[in-house]
C-alpha positions as CSV (number, residue, x, y, z in Angstrom):
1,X,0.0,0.0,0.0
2,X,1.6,3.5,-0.8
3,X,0.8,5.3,1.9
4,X,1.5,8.7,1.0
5,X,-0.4,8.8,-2.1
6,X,-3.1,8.3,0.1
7,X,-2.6,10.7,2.8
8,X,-1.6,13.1,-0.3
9,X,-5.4,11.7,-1.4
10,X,-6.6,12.7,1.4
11,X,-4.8,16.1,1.9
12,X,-6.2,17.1,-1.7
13,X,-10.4,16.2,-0.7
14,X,-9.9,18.6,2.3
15,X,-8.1,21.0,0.2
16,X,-11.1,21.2,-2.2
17,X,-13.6,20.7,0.5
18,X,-12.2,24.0,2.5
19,X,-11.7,26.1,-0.6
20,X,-15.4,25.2,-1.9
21,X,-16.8,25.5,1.6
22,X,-15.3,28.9,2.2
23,X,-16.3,30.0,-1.2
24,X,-19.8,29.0,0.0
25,X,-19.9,30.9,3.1
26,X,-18.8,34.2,1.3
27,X,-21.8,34.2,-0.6
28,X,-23.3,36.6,1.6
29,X,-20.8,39.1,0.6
30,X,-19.4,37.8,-2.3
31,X,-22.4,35.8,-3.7
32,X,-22.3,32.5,-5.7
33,X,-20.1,33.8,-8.8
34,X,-16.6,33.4,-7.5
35,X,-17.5,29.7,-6.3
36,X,-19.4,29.1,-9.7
37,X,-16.6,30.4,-11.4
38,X,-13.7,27.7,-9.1
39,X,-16.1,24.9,-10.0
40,X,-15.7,25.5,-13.6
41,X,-12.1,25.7,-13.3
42,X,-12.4,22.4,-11.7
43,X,-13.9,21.4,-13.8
44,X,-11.4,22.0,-16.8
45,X,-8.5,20.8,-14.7
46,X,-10.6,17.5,-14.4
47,X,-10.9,16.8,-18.3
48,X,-7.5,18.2,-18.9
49,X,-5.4,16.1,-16.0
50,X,-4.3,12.5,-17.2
51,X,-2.6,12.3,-13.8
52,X,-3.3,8.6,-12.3
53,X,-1.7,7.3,-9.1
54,X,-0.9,3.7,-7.7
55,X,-2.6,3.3,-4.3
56,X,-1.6,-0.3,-4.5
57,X,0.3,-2.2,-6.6
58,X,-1.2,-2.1,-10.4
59,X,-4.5,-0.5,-8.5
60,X,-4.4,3.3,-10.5
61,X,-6.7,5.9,-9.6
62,X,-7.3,9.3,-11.1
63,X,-7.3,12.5,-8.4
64,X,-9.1,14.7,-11.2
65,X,-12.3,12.1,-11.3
66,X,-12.0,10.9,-7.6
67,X,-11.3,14.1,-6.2
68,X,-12.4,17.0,-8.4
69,X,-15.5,15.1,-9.7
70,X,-16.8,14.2,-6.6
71,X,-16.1,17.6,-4.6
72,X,-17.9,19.3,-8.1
73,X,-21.4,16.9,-6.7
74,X,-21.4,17.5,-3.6
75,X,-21.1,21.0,-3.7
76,X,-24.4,21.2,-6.3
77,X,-26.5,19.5,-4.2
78,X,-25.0,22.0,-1.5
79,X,-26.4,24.7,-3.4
80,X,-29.6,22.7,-4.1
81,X,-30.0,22.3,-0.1
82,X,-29.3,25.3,0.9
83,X,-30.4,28.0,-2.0
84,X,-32.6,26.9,-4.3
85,X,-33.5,25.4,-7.5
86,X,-32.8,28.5,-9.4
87,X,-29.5,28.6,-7.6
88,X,-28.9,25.0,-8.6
89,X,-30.5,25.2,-12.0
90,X,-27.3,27.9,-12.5
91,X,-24.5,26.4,-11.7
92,X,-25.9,22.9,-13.6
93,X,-26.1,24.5,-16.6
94,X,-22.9,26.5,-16.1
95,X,-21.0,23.5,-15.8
96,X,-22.5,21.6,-18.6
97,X,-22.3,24.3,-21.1
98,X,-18.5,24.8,-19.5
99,X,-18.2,21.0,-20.9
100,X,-19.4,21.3,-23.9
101,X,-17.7,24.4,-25.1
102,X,-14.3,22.9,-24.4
103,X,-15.6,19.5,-26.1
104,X,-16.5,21.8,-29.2
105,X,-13.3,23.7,-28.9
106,X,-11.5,20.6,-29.1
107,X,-13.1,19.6,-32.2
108,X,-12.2,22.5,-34.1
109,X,-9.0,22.1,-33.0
110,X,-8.8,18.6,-34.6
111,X,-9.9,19.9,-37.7
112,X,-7.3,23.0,-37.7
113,X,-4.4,20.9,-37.0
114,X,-5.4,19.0,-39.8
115,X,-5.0,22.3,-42.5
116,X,-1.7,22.6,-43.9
117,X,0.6,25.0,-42.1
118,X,-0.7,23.7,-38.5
119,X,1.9,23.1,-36.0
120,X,1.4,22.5,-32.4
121,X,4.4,23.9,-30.1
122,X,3.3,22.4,-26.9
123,X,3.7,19.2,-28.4
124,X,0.3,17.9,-28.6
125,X,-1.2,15.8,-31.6
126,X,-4.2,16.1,-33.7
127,X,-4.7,12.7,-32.4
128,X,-4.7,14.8,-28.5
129,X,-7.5,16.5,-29.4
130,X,-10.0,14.2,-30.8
131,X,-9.8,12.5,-27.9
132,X,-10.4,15.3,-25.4
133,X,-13.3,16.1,-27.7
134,X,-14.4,12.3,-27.2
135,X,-13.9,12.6,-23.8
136,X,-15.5,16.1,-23.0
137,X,-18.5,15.1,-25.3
138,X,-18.9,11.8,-23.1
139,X,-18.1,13.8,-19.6
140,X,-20.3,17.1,-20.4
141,X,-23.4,14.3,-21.0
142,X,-22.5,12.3,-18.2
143,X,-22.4,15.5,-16.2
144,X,-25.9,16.7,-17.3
145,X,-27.0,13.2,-15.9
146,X,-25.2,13.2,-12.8
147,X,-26.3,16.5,-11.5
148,X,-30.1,16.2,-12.6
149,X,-29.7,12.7,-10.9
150,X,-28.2,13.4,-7.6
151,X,-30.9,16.1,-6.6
152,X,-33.6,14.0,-7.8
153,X,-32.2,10.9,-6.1
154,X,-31.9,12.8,-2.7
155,X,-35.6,14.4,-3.1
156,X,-36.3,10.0,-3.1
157,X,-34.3,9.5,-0.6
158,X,-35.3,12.0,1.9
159,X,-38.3,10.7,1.5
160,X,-37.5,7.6,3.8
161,X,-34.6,9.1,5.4
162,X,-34.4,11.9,8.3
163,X,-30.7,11.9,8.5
164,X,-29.4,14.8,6.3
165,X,-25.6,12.3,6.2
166,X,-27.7,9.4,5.1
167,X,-29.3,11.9,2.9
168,X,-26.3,12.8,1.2
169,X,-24.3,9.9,0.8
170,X,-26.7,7.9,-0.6
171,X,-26.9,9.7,-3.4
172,X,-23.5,10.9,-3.9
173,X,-22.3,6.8,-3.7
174,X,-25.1,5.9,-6.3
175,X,-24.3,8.3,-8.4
176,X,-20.6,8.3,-8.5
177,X,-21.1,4.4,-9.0
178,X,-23.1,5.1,-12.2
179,X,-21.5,7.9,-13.2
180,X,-17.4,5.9,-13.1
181,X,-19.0,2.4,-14.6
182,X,-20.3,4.3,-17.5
183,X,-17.4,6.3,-17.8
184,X,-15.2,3.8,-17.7
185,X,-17.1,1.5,-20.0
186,X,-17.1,4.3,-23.0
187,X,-13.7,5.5,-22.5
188,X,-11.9,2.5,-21.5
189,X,-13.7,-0.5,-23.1
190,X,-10.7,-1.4,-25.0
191,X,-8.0,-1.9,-22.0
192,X,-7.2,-5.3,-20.6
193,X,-7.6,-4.2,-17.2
194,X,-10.9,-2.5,-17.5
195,X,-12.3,-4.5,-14.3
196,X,-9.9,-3.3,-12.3
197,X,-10.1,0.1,-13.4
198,X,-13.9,-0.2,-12.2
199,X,-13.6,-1.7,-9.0
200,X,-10.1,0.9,-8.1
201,X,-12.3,3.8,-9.6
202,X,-15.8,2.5,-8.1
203,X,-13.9,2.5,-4.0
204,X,-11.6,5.5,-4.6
205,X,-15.0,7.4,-5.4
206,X,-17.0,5.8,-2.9
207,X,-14.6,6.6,-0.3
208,X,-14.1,10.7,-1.4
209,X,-17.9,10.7,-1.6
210,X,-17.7,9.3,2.4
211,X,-14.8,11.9,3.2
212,X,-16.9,15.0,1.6
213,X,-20.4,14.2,3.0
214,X,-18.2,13.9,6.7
215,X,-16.8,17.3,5.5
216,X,-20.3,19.2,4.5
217,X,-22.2,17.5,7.3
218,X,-20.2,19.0,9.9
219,X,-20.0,22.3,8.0
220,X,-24.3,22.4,7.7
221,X,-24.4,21.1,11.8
222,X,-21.8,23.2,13.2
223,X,-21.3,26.1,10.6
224,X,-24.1,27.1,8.2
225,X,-27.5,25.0,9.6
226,X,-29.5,23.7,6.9
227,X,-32.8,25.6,6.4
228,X,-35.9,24.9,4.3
229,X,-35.6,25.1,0.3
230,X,-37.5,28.1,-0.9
231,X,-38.0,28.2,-4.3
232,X,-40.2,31.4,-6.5
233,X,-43.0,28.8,-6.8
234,X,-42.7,29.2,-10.7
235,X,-42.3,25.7,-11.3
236,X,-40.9,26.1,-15.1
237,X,-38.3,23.6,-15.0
238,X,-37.3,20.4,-13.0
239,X,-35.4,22.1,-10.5
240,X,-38.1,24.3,-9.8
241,X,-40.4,21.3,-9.9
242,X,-38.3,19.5,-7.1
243,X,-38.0,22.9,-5.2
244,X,-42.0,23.2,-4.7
245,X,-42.4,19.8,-4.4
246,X,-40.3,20.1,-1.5
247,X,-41.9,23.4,0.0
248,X,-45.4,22.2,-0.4
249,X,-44.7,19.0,1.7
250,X,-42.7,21.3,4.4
251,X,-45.5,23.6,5.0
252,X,-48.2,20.2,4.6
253,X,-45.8,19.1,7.7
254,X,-45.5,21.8,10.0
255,X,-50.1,21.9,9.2
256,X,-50.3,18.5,10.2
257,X,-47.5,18.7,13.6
258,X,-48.5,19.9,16.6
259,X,-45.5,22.3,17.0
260,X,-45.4,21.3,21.4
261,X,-45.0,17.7,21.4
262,X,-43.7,17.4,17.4
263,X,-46.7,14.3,17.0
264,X,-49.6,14.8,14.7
265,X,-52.3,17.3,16.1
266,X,-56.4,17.1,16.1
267,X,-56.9,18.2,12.7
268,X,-55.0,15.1,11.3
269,X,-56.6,12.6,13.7
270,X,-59.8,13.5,13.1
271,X,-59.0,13.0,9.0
272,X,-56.9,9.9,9.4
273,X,-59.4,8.0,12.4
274,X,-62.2,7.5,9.7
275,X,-59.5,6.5,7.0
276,X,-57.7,3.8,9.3
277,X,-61.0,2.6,10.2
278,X,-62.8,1.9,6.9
279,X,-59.9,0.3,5.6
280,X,-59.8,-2.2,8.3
281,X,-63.4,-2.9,7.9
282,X,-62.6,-3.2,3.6
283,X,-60.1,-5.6,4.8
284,X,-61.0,-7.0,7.9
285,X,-57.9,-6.3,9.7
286,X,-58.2,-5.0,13.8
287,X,-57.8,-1.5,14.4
288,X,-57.1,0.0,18.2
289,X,-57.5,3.5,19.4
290,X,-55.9,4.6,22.4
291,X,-57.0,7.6,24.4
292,X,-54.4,8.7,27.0
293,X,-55.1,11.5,30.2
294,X,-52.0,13.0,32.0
295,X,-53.4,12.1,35.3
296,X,-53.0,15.4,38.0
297,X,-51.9,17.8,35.1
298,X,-53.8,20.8,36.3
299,X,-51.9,20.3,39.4
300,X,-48.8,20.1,38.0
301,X,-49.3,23.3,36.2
302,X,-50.7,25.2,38.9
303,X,-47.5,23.8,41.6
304,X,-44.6,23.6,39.3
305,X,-45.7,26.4,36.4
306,X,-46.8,25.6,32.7
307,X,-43.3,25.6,31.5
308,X,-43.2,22.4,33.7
309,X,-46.4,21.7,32.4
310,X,-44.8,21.6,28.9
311,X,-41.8,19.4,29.7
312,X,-44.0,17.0,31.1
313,X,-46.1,16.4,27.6
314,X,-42.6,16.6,25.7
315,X,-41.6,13.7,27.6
316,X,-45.0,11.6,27.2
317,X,-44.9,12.5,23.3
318,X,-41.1,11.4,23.4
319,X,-42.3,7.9,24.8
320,X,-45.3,7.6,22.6
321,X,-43.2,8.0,19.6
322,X,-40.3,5.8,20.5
323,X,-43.0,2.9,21.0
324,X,-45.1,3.2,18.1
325,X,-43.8,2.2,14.3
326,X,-44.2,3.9,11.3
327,X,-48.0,2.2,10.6
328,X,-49.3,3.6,13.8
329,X,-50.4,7.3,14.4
330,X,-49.5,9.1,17.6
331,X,-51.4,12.6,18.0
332,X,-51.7,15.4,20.3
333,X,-55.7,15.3,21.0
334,X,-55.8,18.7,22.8
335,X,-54.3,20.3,26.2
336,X,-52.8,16.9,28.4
337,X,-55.0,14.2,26.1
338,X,-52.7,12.1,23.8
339,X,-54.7,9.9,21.0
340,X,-53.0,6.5,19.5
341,X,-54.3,4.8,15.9
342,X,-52.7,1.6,16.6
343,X,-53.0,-1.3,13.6
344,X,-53.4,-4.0,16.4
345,X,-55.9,-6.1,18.2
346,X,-57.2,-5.8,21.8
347,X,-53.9,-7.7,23.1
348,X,-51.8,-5.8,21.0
349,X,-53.0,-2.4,21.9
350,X,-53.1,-3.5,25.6
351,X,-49.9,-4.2,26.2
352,X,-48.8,-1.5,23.9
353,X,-50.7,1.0,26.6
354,X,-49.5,-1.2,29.6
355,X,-45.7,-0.9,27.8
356,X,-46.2,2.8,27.5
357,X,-47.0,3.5,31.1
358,X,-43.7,1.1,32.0
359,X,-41.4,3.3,30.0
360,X,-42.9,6.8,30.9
361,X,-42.4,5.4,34.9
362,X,-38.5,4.6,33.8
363,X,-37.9,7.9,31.8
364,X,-39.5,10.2,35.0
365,X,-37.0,8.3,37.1
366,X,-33.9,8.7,34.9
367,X,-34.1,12.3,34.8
368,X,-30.8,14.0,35.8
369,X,-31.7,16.3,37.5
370,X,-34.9,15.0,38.8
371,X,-38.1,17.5,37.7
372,X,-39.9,18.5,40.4
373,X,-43.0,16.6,40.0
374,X,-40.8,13.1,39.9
375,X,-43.5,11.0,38.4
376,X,-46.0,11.0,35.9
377,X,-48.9,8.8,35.5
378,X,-51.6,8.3,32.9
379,X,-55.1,6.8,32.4
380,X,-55.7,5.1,29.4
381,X,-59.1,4.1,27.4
382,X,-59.0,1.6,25.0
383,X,-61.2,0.4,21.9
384,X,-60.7,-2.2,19.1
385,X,-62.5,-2.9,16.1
386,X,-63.9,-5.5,16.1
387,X,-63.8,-6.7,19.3
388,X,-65.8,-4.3,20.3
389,X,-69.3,-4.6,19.1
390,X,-71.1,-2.1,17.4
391,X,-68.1,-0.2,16.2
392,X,-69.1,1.5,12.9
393,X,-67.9,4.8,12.5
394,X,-64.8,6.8,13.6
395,X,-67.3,8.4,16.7
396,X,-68.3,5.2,17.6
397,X,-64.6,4.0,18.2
398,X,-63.7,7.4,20.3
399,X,-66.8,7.0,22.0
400,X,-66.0,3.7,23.2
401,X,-62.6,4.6,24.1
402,X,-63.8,7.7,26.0
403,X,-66.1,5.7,28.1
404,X,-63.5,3.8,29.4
405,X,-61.0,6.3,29.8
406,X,-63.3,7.5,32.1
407,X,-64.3,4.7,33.7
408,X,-60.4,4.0,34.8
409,X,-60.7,7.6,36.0
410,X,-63.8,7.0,38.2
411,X,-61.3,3.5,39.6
412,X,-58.5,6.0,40.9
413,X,-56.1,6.8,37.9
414,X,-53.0,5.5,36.7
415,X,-54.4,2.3,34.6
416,X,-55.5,0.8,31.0
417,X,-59.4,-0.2,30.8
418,X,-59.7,-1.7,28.0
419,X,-62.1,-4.7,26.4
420,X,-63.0,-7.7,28.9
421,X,-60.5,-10.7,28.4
422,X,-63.8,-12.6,29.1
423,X,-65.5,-10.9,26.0
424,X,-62.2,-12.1,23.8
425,X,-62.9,-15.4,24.6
C-alpha cells in the first residue's frame, strides 16, 4: 500500500472541501459567482489532467475524477439544499455548457491541426484533441446526468430518510457508481484491465464521496445549519419542480405537527381516524384506538408552572413515539390528552398502553436532574375494532374509548381499561 499517495489523497479532498466550503460561506458578501466560477475551473482541470496514481500495486486511480468530480457533486447538491433550485439550475447549466464548449473547442482544434501550415508547439497531436473532444462530449453528458440525478435521487431518498448524512451519501455513492461504470465502460472499453479500473475507480470514489459528505455535514451542523428550500414557486423547469415539491410538503408538515410535542395534532386525527377505520373494515384487519389523560396535570401546572407543564407532555410524546412504528399514528388530542391509531388487536393495543405507562415510569425516574413533579402517570381508554361490538364509524370508536377512559378515572387513575378478556374469549 503507498501510503502517501493516500494521505496526499486525502490532503487534496480537504483541500477542495475547505476552498469550496469557504467559497460557499462568502456568498453573503461575495455571492455565488466566485465559487461558480472555481467549479468550472475544476472542472477544466478535471478533463485536462491524465494524472493517475498507484494506491496499490497495479491499483491506478485518477485524483481529477476521484477528487475534483466528486467535490464538483457535492457542492451542487450544496447549493440545491441550501439556495434553491434556481440557484442550482445555474450552476448545472454552467457546468455543462462549460463541458461542452471545451468538447466543441476541441473539435475545431482537430480539424485546424489537420490544414496545412498547423503546428502545435506544446507538443500535442491532432490525435490529442480528438480524444479530449471524445472525452468532454462523453463527460459534459455524463455530467448533465449526474447532476439532474443526484438532486432528484436525494428528493427520493429523503423521503424515507431523516438523517441529512444518510441523505447525502446515498446519493453521492449511487451516483458516482453510475457515473465511473459508464465512464469507464465508453472510454476505457478497449483496455485489458478495465475491471480493475472499475472496481479501483468504483472505491476511490466511494470513499471521497464518504470523506466529503463527513466534511459538509459538519460544515451544515456546526457552521451554516440547513434551512428549508424556498424556491419562487414558478415551477418552469425540473429544479423548480423538485423545489416546490419540496416546499409544499414542508408547509403540509408543520399543518399537520403539533409544533409542542412534534406528533400529529387534532386536525389530522380527526381526518386519518375515519380512513384507518374503513380500511380495516374493507379488509378486515383490527384496528385500536388509544386515548391517553395525563393524570393530576392541572396540578402540576398550577404547583410547578406551565413551562413544567410543557416538559411533562414533551416527555409523554417522546415515549409515545419511540413505542409506536411507522403504521401507527400518535397525536396530540388537545391540552394533556394524547390519541394513538394503533393497527393492532385488543392484546396488542393493551400491552402497547401497559408498555407505554412502564417506560414513561422509567424515563421520570432517569431524569438527571430530577423534575420537580418526579413522576408521571396516565389513564388510558382503550377500543378495538372488532372486538368491540357495534363499532361502525370513527365516533363510535372514540366513544368507546372515551367511556373507558373515564371509567379508569372513576377506579382511581393510573391504569389501562380496556375490552374484557372474558369478552375475547
Amino acid at each position: 500500500m503507498h501510503v502517501p499517495q493516500l494521505v496526499m489523497l486525502g490532503l487534496e479532498a480537504v483541500l477542495m472541501a475547505a476552498i469550496l466550503l469557504s467559497l460557499f460561506r462568502a456568498r453573503t458578501v461575495l455571492g455565488l459567482t466566485p465559487l461558480y466560477i472555481v467549479l468550472g475551473g475544476f472542472q477544466f482541470l478535471e478533463a485536462a489532467l491524465s494524472l493517475s496514481v498507484e494506491v496499490l500495486p497495479g491499483v491506478p486511480v485518477y485524483p481529477g475524477s476521484m477528487i475534483l468530480f466528486t467535490a464538483t457533486l457535492v457542492t451542487v447538491l450544496l447549493v440545491y439544499v441550501k439556495e434553491d433550485a434556481i440557484e442550482a439550475r445555474k450552476l448545472v447549466y454552467g457546468l455543462v455548457l462549460a463541458n461542452a464548449a471545451v468538447a466543441l473547442i476541441s473539435l475545431v482544434l482537430y480539424f485546424q491541426l489537420g490544414l496545412p501550415g498547423s503546428t502545435d508547439a506544446g507538443g500535442l497531436g491532432r490525435d490529442d484533441f480528438w480524444a479530449s473532444a471524445r472525452i468532454a462530449t462523453i463527460g459534459t453528458t455524463l455530467l448533465f446526468l449526474d447532476v439532474i440525478g443526484i438532486i432528484v435521487l436525494y428528493e427520493y431518498v429523503s423521503r424515507f430518510v431523516s438523517s441529512l448524512f444518510l441523505r447525502f451519501y446515498v446519493s453521492l455513492f449511487v451516483i458516482v457508481t453510475f457515473d465511473n461504470t459508464v465512464f469507464m465502460i465508453l472510454v476505457h472499453w478497449r483496455r485489458p484491465n478495465l475491471e480493475m479500473l472499475l472496481l479501483a475507480g468504483g472505491i476511490g470514489k466511494a470513499v471521497a464521496a464518504l470523506v466529503y459528505t463527513a466534511i459538509y455535514n459538519g460544515y451544515l451542523r456546526y457552521v451554516d445549519p440547513p434551512t428549508a428550500v424556498i424556491g419562487t414557486g414558478i415551477v418552469s423547469d425540473t429544479f423548480q419542480m423538485l423545489t416546490y415539491r419540496q416546499k409544499y410538503e414542508q408547509v403540509q408538515a408543520r399543518m399537520v405537527r403539533d409544533s409542542l410535542t412534534g406528533l400529529f395534532n387534532r386536525g389530522y386525527f380527526d381526518e386519518t381516524l375515519p380512513q384507518a377505520l374503513a380500511h380495516a373494515q374493507r379488509y378486515r384487519e383490527p384496528l385500536s384506538l388509544l386515548v391517553i389523560d395525563t393524570d393530576n396535570f392541572k396540578a402540576i401546572n398550577d404547583r410547578f408552572s406551565h413551562l413544567e407543564g410543557d416538559r411533562v407532555l414533551r416527555l409523554i410524546a417522546q415515549v409515545l413515539g419511540s413505542l409506536t412504528r411507522s403504521a401507527d399514528i400518535p397525536c396530540r388530542y388537545g391540552g394533556d390528552e394524547f390519541v394513538v391509531i394503533l393497527r393492532a388487536d385488543a392484546g396488542e393495543a393493551q400491552a402497547f398502553a401497559e408498555r407505554f405507562r412502564a417506560e414513561l415510569q422509567a424515563l421520570c425516574e432517569q431524569q438527571a436532574p430530577p423534575h420537580p413533579w418526579t413522576r408521571v402517570t396516565t389513564t388510558i381508554g382503550v377500543a378495538t375494532y372488532p372486538a368491540d361490538p357495534g363499532i361502525v364509524t370513527a365516533e363510535d370508536m372514540m366513544r368507546v374509548a372515551d367511556a373507558r377512559l373515564y371509567e379508569g378515572k372513576q377506579a382511581g387513575r393510573d391504569r389501562v381499561v380496556a375490552i374484557a378478556a372474558s369478552v375475547l374469549q
